[in-house]
N, C-alpha and C positions, 0 to 999 in steps of 0.2 A: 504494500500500500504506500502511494507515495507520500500521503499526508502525515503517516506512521516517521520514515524516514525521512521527510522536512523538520517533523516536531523536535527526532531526536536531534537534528542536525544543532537545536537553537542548546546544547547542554552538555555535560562530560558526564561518561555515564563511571557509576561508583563501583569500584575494584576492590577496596580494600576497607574496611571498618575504621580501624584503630586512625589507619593518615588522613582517613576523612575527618572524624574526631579532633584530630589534632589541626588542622588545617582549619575548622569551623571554630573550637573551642581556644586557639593561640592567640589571636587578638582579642584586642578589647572587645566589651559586648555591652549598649547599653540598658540601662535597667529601664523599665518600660510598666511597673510596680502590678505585672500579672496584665499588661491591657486593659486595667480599670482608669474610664476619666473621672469617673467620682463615687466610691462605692457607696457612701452614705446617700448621696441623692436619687428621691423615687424616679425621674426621670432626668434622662440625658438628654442634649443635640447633639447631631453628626451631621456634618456633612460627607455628601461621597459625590462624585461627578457633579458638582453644581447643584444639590438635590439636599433639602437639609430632613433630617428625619426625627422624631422627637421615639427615646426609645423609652421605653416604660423597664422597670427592673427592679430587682426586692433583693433590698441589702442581706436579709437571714442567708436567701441563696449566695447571693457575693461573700458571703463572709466563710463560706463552705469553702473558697476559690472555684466554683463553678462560674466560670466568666461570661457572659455573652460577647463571643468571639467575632471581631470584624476583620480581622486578617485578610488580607488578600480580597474584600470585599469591590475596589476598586482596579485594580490591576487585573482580575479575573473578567471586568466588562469591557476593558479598553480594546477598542478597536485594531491594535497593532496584535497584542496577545494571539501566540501563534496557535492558538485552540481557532479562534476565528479565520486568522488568513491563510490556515490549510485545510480548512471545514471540517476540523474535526468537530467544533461544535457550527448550531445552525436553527434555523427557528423549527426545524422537525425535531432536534434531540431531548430527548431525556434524560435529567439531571438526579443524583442521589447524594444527602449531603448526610455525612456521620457525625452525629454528636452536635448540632445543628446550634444549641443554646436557645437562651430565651428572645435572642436579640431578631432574629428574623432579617437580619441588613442581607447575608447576602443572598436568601431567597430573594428577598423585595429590589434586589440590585442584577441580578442574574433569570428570575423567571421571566421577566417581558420582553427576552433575546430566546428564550426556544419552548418547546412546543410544553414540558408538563416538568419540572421540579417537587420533588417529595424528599422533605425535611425528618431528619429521624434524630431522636434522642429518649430518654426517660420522661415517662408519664406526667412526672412534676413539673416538667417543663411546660408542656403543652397551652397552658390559661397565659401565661406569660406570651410565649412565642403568638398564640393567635390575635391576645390581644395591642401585641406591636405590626401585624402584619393587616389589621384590620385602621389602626391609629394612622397606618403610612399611606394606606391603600392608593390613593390619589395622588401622590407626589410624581409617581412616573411620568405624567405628565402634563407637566410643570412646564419643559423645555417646549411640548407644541404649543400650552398656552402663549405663552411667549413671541411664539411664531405669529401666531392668530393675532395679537394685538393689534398691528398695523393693517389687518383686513376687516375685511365690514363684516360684522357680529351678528347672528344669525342663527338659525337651530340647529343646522348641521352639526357647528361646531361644539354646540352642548354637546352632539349626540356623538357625537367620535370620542370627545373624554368622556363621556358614561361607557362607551365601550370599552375605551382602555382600561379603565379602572377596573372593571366586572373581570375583565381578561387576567389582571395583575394577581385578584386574588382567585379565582376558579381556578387556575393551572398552578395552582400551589397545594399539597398535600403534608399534612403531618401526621406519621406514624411512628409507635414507639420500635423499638430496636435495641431489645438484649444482644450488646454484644457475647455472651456465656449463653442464652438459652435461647434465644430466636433463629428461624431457620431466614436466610437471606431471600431464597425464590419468591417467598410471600409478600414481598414490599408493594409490587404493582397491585396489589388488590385492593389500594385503598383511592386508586383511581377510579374513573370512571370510564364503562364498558368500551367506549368511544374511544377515551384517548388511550386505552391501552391497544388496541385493536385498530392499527393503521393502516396507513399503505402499503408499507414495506412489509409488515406482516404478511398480508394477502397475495405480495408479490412472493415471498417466501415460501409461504405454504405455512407456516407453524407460528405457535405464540413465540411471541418474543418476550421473557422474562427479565433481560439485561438493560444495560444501559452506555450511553456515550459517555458519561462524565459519572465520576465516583469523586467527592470533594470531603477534604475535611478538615476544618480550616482549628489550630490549634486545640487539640486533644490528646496530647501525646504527655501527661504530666506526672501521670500515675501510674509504675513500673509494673504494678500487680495486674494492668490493664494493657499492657502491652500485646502481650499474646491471644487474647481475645479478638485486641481490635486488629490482627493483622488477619486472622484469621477470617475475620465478617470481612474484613477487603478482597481476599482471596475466594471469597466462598461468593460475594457477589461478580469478580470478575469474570469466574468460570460461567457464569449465566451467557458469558458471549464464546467466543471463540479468542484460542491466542494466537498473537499476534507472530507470523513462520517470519524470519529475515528470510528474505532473496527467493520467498516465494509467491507464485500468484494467489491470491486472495478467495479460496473457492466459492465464497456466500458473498459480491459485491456489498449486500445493501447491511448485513451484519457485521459492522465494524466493531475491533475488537475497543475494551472497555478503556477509555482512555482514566487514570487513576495519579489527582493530586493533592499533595499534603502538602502542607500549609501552618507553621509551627512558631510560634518563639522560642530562641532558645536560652534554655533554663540549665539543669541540670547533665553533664555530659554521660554520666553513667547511664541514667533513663536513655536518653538519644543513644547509644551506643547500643543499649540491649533491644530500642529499636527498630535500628537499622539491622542489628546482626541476625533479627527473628525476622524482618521484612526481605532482608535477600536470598531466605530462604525459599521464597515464595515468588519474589519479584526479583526484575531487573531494576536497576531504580539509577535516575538521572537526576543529579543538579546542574537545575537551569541556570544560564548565563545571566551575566548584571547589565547585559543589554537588554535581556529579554525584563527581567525584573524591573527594572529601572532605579529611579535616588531611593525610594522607599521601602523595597525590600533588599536591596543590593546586600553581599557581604558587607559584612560588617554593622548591618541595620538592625541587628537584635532580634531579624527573624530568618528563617527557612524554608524555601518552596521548592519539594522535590515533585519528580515524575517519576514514576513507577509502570512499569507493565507487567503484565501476569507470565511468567515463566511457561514453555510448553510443555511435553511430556520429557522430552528431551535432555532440554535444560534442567528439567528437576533432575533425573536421573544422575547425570553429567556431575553435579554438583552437589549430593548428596553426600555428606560424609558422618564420619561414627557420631552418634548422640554422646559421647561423652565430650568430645570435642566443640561443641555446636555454640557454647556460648561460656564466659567469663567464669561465671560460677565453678560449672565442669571441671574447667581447664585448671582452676587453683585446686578443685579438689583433686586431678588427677597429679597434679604436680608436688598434693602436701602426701599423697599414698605412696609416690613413689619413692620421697625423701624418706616417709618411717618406714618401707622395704631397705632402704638404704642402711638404714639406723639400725633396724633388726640383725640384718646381717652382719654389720659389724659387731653386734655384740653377740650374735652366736657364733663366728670367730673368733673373738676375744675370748669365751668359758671353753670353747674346744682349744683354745689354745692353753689357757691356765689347767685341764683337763689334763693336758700332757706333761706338763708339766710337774703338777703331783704325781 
């Protein structure tokens, strides 16, 4: 797919854990106090592309550090972002975001560029997140108002922003998602019959349970939660096909799932365990500080990688001994082999005092 091999072209794809680590975690980094602009206040302003958003938020939750995460809320709409200029995204795709928060910015920043986004996180969530995405609902457009000014005003023009608006929130879905106990396939069924069942379907022949865009814009804090959530990645990936290098694409209109994360960064241990449980599964690219621009660049106190789903191949290829697999393991393997060491010598040492007597 050419759009596949344009996207990788904008990134260095990551080799080794540990000099990534060092390479990310060696400069400075600045403190950015969890992406809270005010946690005691019930409501915030944002602005994103011109567009100001008033967000609603409950300090109890903030004080848990569950943030309402805007990371990348801006950078993932811009026009140049190579998700647009190789179509891999498009007003047919559909978007899936993990771990979503209560904030709603970048559903409400990202649904009125494609065709159906479903927002996933814990239940608690949910009175929060709908009642920011119902508070914004109208801001999208804002920019035709605008436009309208200088022309003669008229009913039309109501009736294009009532559309827009109705559009803004109807193609937006929230459903919960255990990463430990929910199964991935079921996410599209909190759509409706219509938009799950397109064109490309019928051209198909079969459902289509996947998606173009798997997003998840800092969630990565909590080490006990690592392995779950790599796993709900991997498990909604496989819903498409992965992606062969240097091969022809057998299913055109089934592109495989394109998958990006989205993080500050905090603690390198967490990030370390990761990246080393996410390459296990995935290929995974950081993108370029062209592609990112001034606000997430190195050195911004955040991280936006790309990731693809490994095929059978690759997994195989790359599989090694579970003791080895990750930090823990390897100390443990390394503190058994020094007390095999220690034993020996001291069953040397009595066989040799042994002979001695």
């Amino acid at each position: 797919m050419d759009q596949i091999i344009h996207l990788l072209a904008n990134g260095e794809e990551v080799i080794d854990v540990d000099e990534e680590s060092f390479l990310l975690y060696a400069q400075d980094i600045p403190s950015n106090n969890l992406g809270m602009l005010d946690p005691r206040a019930p409501s915030v302003e944002i602005s994103i592309n011109g567009n100001e958003y008033t967000i609603h938020q409950s300090p109890s939750l903030l004080s848990s550090h569950r943030t309402g995460g805007t990371t990348g809320a801006e950078w993932i709409t811009n026009p140049s972002n190579p998700l647009w200029t190789t179509s891999l995204l498009s007003q047919t795709s559909t978007v899936a975001e993990l771990g979503t928060g209560i904030s709603a910015l970048v559903a409400l920043v990202l649904a009125p560029s494609v065709r159906h986004y479903i927002a996933t996180d814990q239940e608690y969530v949910r009175k929060l997140f709908r009642m920011n995405l119902d508070a914004n609902a109208s801001i999208g457009v804002s920019s035709s108002n605008s436009k309208a000014k200088g022309k003669s005003k008229g009913s039309k023009s109501s009736k294009s922003v009532s559309n827009s608006t109705a559009k803004r929130v109807d193609n937006i879905s929230f459903t919960t998602l255990d990463w430990e106990t929910d199964q991935a396939a079921s996410l599209k069924e909190c759509m409706d019959s219509d938009d799950v069942h397109g064109q490309d379907e019928e051209e198909e022949g079969g459902e289509d349970k996947g998606f173009d865009l798997l997003l998840s814009c800092d969630c990565i804090y909590n080490e006990a939660l690592v392995a779950p959530f790599v796993r709900t990645c991997a498990e909604i990936c496989r819903l498409r096909p992965a992606y062969l290098a240097g091969s022809e694409e057998p299913r055109p209109h089934r592109k495989p799932t394109v998958c990006i994360i989205a993080q500050q960064q905090r603690s390198p241990d967490v990030f370390e365990t990761w990246l080393r449980e996410t390459m296990r599964e995935f290929r995974v690219w950081r993108l370029s500080d062209d592609v990112l621009g001034e606000g997430l660049k190195s050195g911004s106190g955040y991280l936006v990688g790309r990731k693809q789903k490994k095929n059978h191949n690759e997994l195989e290829g790359t599989r090694r001994p579970p003791k080895y697999n990750d930090r823990v393991s390897r100390k443990r393997h390394k503190l058994e082999a020094r007390n095999l060491t220690l034993d020996t010598k001291k069953k040397k040492k009595k066989k040799k005092k042994n002979k001695e007597i």
